[in-house]
KEKE-3310 file (N, C-alpha, C; in steps of 0.2 Angstrom, whole numbers, plus 5000, padded with zeros to 4 digits):
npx = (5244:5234:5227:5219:5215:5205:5198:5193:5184:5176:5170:5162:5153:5146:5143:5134:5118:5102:5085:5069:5054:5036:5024:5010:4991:4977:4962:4946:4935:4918:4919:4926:4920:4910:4914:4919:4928:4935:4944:4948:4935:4928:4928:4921:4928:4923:4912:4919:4932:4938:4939:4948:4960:4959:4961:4971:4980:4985:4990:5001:5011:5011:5014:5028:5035:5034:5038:5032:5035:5030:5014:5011:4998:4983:4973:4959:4947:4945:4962:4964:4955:4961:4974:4973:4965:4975:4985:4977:4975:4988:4990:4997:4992:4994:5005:5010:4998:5002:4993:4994:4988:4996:4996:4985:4973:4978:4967:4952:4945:4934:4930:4925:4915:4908:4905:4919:4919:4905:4909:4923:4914:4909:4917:4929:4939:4955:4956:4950:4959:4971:4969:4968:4980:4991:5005:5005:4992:4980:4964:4946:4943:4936:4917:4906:4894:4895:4892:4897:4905:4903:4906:4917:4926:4922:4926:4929:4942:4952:4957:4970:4975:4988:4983:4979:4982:4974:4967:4959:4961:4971:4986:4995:5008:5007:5003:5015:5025:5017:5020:5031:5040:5036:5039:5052:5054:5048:5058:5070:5066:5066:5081:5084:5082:5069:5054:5043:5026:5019:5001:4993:4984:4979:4986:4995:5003:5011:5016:5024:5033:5038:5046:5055:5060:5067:5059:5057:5046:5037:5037:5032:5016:5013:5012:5004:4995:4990:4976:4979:4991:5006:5020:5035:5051:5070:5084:5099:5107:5119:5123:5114:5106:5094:5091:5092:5076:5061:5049:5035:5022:5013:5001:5007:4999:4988:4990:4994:4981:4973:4981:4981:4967:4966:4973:4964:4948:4937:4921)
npy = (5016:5007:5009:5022:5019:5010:5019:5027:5021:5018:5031:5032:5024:5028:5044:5039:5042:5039:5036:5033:5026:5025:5011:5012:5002:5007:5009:5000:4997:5001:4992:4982:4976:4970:4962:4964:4963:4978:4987:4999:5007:5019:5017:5023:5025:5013:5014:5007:5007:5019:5019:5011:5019:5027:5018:5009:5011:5027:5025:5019:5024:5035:5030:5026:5039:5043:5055:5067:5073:5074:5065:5052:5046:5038:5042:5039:5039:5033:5028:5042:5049:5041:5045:5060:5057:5052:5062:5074:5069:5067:5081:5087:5094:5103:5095:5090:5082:5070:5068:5053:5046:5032:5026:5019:5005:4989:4986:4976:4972:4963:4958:4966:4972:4960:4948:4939:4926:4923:4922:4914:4900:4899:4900:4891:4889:4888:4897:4910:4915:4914:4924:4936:4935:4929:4932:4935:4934:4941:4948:4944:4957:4972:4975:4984:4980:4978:4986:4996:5001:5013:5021:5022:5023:5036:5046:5058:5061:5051:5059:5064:5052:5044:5045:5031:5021:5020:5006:4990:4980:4971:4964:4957:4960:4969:4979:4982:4985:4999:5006:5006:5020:5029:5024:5026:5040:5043:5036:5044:5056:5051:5047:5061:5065:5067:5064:5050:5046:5032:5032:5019:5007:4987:4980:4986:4989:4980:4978:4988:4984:4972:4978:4987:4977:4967:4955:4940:4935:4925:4924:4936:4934:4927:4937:4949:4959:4967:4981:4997:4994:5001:5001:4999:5006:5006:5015:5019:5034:5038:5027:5023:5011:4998:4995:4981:4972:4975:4983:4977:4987:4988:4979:4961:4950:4953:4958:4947:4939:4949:4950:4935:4933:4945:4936:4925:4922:4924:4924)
npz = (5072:5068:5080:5077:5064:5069:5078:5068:5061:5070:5073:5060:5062:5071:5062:5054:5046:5044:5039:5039:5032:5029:5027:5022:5022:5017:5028:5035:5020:5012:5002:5008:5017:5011:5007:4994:4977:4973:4967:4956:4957:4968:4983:5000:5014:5028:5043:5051:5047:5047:5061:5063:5058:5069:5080:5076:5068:5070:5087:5086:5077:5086:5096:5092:5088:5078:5065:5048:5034:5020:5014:5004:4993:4984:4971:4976:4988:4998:5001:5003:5013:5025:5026:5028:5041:5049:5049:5055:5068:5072:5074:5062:5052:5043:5036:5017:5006:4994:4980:4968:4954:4949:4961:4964:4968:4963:4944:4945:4934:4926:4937:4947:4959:4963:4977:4984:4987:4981:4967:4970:4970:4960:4950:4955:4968:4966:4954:4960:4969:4961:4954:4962:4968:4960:4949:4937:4931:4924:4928:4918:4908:4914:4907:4899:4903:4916:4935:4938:4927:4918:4931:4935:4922:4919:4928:4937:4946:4937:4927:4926:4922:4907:4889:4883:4895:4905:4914:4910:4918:4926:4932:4947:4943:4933:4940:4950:4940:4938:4948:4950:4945:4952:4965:4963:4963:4975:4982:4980:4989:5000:5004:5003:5015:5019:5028:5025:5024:5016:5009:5007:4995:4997:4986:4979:4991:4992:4980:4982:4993:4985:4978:4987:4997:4986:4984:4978:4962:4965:4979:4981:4981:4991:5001:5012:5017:5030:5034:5040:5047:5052:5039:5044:5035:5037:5030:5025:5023:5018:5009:5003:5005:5011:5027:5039:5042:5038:5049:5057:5065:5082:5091:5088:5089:5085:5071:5067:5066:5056:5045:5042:5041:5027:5019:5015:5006:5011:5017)
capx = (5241:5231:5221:5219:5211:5198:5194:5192:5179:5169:5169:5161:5147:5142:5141:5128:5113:5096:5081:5062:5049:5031:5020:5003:4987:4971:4958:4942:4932:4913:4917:4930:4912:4904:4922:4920:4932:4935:4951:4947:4928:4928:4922:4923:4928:4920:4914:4927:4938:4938:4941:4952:4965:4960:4965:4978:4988:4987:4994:5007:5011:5012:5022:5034:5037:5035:5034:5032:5037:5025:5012:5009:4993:4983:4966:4956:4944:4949:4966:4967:4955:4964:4979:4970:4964:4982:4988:4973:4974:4993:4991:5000:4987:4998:5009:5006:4997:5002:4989:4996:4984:4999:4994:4977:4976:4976:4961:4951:4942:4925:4928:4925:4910:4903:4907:4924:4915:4901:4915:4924:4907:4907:4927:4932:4945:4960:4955:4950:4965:4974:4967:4969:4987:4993:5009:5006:4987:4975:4955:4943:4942:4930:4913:4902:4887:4897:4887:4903:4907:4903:4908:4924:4927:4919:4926:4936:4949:4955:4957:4978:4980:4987:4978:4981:4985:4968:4968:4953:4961:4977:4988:5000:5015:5005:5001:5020:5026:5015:5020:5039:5041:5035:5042:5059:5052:5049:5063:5073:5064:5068:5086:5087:5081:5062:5051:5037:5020:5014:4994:4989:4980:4983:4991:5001:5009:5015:5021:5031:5037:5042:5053:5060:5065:5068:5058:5054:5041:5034:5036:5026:5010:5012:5014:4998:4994:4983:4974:4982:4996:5012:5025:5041:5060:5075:5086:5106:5107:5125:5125:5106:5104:5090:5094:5087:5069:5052:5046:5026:5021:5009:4999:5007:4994:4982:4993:4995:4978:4972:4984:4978:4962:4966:4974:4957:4943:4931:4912)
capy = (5016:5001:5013:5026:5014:5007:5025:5030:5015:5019:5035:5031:5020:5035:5046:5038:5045:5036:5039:5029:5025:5021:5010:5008:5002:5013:5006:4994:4999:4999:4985:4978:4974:4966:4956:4960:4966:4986:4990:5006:5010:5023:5016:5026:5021:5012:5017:5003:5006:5026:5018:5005:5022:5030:5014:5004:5014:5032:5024:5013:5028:5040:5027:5026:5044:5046:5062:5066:5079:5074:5059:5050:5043:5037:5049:5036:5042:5028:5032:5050:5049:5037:5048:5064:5055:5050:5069:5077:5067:5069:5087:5089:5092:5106:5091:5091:5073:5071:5061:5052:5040:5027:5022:5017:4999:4986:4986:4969:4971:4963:4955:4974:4973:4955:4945:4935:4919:4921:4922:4906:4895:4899:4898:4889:4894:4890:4901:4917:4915:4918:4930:4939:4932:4927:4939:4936:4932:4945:4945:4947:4964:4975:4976:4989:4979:4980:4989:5002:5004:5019:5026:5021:5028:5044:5048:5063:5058:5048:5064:5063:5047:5048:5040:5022:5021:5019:5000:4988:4975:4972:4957:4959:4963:4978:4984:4983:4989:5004:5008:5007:5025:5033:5023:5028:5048:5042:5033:5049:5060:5048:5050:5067:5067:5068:5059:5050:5042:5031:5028:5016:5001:4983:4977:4994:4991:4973:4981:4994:4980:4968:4983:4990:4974:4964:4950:4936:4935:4919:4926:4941:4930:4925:4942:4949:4965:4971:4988:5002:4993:5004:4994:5004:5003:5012:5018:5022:5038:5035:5021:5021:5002:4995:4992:4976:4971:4979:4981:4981:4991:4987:4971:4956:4943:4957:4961:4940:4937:4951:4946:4928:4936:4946:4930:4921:4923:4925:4920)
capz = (5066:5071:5084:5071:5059:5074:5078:5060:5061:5077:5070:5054:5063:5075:5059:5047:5044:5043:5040:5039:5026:5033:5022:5028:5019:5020:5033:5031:5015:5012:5000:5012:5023:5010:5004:4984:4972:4972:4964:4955:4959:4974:4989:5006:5021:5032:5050:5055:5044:5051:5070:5062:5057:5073:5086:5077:5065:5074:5091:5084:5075:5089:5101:5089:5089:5071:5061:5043:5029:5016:5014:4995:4992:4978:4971:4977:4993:5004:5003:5004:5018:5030:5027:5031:5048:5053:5051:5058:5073:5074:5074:5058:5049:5037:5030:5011:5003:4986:4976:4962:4951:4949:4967:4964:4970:4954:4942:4943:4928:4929:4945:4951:4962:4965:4981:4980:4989:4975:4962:4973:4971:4953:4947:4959:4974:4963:4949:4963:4973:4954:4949:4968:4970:4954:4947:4930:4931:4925:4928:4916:4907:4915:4902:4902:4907:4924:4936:4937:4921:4920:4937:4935:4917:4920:4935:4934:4949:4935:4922:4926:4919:4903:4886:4883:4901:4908:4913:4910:4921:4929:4936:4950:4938:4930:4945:4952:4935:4937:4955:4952:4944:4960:4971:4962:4965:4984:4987:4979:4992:5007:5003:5003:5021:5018:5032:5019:5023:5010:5013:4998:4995:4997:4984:4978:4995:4990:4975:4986:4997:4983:4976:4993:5000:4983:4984:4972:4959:4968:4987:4983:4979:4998:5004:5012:5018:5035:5036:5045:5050:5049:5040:5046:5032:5037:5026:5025:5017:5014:5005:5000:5005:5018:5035:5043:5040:5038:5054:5056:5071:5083:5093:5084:5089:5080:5067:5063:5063:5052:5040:5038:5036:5022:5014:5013:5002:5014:5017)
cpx = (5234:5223:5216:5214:5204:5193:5190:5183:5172:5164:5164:5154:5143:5141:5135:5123:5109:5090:5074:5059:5041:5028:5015:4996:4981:4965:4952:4938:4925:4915:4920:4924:4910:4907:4919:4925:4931:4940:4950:4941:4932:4925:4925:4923:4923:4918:4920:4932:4941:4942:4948:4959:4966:4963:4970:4983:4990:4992:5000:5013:5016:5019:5028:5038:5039:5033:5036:5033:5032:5022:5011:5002:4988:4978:4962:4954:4944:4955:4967:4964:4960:4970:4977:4967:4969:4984:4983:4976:4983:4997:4998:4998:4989:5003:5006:5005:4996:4999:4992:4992:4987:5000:4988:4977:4973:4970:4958:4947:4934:4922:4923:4916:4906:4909:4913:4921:4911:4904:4917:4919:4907:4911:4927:4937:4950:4960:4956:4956:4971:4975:4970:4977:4994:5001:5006:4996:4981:4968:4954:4945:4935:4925:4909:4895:4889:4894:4892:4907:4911:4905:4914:4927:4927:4922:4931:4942:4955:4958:4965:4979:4978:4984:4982:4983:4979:4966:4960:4954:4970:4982:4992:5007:5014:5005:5009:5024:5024:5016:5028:5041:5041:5037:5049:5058:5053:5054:5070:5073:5068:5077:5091:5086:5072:5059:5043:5035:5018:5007:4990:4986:4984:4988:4997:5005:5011:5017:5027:5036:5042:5050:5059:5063:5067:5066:5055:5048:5035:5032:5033:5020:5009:5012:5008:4998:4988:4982:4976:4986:5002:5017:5034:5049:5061:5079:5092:5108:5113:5126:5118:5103:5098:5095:5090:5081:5063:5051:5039:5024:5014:5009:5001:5003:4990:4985:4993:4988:4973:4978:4982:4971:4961:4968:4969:4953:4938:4925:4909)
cpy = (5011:5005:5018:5023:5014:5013:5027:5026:5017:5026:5035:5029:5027:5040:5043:5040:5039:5038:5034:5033:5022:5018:5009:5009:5005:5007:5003:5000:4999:4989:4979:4973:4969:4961:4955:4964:4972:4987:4998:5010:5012:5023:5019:5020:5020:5016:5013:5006:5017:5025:5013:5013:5024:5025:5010:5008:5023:5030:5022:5020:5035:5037:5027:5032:5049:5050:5061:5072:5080:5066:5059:5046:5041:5041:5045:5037:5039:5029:5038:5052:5046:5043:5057:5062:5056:5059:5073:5075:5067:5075:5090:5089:5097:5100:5089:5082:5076:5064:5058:5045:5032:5022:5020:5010:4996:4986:4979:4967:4970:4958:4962:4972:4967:4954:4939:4927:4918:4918:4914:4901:4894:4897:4895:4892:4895:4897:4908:4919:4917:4922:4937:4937:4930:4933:4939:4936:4939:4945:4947:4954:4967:4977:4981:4987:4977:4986:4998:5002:5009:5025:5026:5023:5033:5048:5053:5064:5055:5053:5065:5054:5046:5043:5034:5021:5017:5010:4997:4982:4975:4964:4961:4962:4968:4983:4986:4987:4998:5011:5009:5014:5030:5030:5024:5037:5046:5041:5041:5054:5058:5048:5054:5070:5067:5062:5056:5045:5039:5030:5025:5009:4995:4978:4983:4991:4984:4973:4985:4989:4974:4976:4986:4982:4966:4958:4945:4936:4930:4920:4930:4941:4928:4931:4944:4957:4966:4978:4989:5000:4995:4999:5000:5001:5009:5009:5019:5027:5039:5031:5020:5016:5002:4994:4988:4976:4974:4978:4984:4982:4990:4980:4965:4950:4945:4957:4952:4937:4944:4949:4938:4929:4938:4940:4926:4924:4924:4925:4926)
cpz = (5067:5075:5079:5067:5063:5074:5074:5059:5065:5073:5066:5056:5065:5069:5053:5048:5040:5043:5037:5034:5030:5025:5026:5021:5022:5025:5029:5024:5016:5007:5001:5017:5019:5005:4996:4983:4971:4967:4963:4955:4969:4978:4994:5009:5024:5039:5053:5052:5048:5058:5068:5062:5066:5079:5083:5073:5068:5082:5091:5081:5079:5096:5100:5089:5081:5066:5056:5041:5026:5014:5006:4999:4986:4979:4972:4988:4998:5007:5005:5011:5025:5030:5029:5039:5051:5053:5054:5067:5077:5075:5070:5051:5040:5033:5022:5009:4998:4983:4970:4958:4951:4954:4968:4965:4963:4951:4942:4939:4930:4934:4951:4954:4966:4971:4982:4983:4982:4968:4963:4971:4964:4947:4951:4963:4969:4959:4951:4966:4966:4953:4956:4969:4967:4953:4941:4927:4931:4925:4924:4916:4909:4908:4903:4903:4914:4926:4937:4934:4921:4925:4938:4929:4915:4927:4936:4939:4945:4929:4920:4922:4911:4896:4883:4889:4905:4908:4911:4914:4922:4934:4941:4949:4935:4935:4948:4947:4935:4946:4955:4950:4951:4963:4972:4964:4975:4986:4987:4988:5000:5010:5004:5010:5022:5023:5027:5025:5016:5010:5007:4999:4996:4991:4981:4985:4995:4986:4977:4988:4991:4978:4981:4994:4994:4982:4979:4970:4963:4975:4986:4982:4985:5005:5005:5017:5025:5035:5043:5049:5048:5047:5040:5041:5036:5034:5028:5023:5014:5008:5000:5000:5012:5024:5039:5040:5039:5046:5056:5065:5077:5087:5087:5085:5083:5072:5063:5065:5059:5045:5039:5036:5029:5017:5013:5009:5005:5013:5010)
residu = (UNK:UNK:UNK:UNK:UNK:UNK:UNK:UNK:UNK:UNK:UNK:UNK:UNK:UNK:UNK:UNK:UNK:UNK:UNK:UNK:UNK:UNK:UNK:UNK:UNK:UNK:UNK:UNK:UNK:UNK:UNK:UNK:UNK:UNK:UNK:UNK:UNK:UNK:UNK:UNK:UNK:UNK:UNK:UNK:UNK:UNK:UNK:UNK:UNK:UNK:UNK:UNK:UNK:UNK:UNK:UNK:UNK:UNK:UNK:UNK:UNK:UNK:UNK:UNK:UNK:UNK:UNK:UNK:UNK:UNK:UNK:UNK:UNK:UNK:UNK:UNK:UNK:UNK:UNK:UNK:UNK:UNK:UNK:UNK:UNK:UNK:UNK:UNK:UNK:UNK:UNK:UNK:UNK:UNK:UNK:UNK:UNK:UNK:UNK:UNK:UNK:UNK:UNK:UNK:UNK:UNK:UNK:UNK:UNK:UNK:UNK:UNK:UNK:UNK:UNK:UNK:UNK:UNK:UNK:UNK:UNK:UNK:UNK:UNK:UNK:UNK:UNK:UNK:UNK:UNK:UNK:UNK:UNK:UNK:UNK:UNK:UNK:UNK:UNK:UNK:UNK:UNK:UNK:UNK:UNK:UNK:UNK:UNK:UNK:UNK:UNK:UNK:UNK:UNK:UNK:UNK:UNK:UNK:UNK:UNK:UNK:UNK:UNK:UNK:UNK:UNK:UNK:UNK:UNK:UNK:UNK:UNK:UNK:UNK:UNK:UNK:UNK:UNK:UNK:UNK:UNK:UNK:UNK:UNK:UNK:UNK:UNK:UNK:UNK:UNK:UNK:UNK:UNK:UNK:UNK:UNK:UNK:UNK:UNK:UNK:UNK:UNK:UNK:UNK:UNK:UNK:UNK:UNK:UNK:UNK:UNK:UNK:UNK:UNK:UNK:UNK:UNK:UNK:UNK:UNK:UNK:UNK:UNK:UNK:UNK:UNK:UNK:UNK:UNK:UNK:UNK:UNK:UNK:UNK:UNK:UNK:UNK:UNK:UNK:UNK:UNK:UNK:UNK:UNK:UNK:UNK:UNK:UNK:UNK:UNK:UNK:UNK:UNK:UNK:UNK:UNK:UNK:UNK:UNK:UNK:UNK:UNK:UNK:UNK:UNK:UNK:UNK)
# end
């Protein structure tokens, strides 16, 4: 009986079923060059940021051995490019990306455009670092003698989100608020067996991760995001629980100094 039992055991391990989640944030920006405040103004990619998907999150990607069903992305031309790069170049260029507004990276109100140094000099660090970092801490409301107002309230990528929805500023808990809906659709998906790409912004993907791996309101204000680094969960599909930790893909020297990067304020 004893044996029986053990077998029944072995058994059980060798049948579970798993199955991965990639996160990964979209590549450098133009306004990533020039370190201001983007959130919902529609900056393309960089030329770096272009070579940034093609040499660090395409190979990490491909070492891995990992394929996809369907990629999420937000309607925002940064992300949707970066996630069109990665499947072009993995010759999976029929996988469908489904844009959804609810992924757009938070709004920063009427930080949107200037230089966070300039900002620093002028608030002081603590203040930026709040405002950037904060959960509960929202920036200024975007005004419309912001120089993207306009471009950002007229912009009809935005035409799916619905009224009263349309933010004019956002903290980290709005933003994670507004990312849990979908990421109850994705994790559904991933579940059912569905291989997902996420390819969204930096703090959207600090919203994901404080939801996937339940992390405090306090730790996920230390939590910090590098472009086009795959962050790899797997999944139980049994049970539907995590297994072991995020694991972010790729050069770790690279990987832990672009992250301290992004956690700075820069010049």
């Amino acid at each position: 009986m004893v044996f029986f039992k053990f077998l029944k055991s072995r058994l059980s391990q060798f049948m579970t079923k798993t199955n991965r989640l990639v996160v990964l944030r979209h590549g450098e920006s133009d306004f990533n060059i020039e370190n201001k405040f983007c959130g919902w103004h529609d900056a393309p990619l960089s030329d770096f940021g272009v070579q940034e998907a093609l040499t660090v999150a395409i190979p990490a990607l491909e070492q891995s051995q990992l394929e996809f069903d369907v990629v999420y992305s937000s309607v925002l031309s940064r992300s949707r490019q970066t996630a069109e790069l990665i499947l072009s170049k993995l010759n999976c260029a029929y996988v469908p990306i489904k844009e959804d507004w609810r992924l757009c990276e938070r709004h920063y109100g009427n930080l949107t455009g200037f230089n966070k140094r300039k900002i620093a000099d002028r608030y002081g660090e603590a203040q930026v670092q709040a405002w950037r970092r904060g959960y509960d801490c929202v920036p200024p409301p975007i005004e419309e003698s912001n120089r993207y107002y306009y471009t950002i309230c007229s912009n009809p990528i935005f035409d799916e989100v619905p009224p009263g929805q349309f933010p004019l500023a956002e903290s980290l808990h709005m933003c994670v608020d507004r990312v849990e809906p979908v990421w109850k659709e994705v994790k559904r998906e991933v579940l059912q067996g569905s291989r997902v790409l996420m390819c969204v912004h930096g703090t959207v993907a600090r919203a994901l991760v404080q939801h996937i791996e339940g992390i405090s309101n306090d730790d996920i204000e230390k939590v910090n995001i590098p472009n086009c680094v795959p962050r790899v969960y797997e999944f139980d599909l049994n049970t539907g629980g995590l297994i072991g930790s995020a694991i972010n893909l790729g050069d770790q020297e690279y990987i832990r100094r672009k992250t301290a990067q992004v956690a700075a304020i820069g010049d």
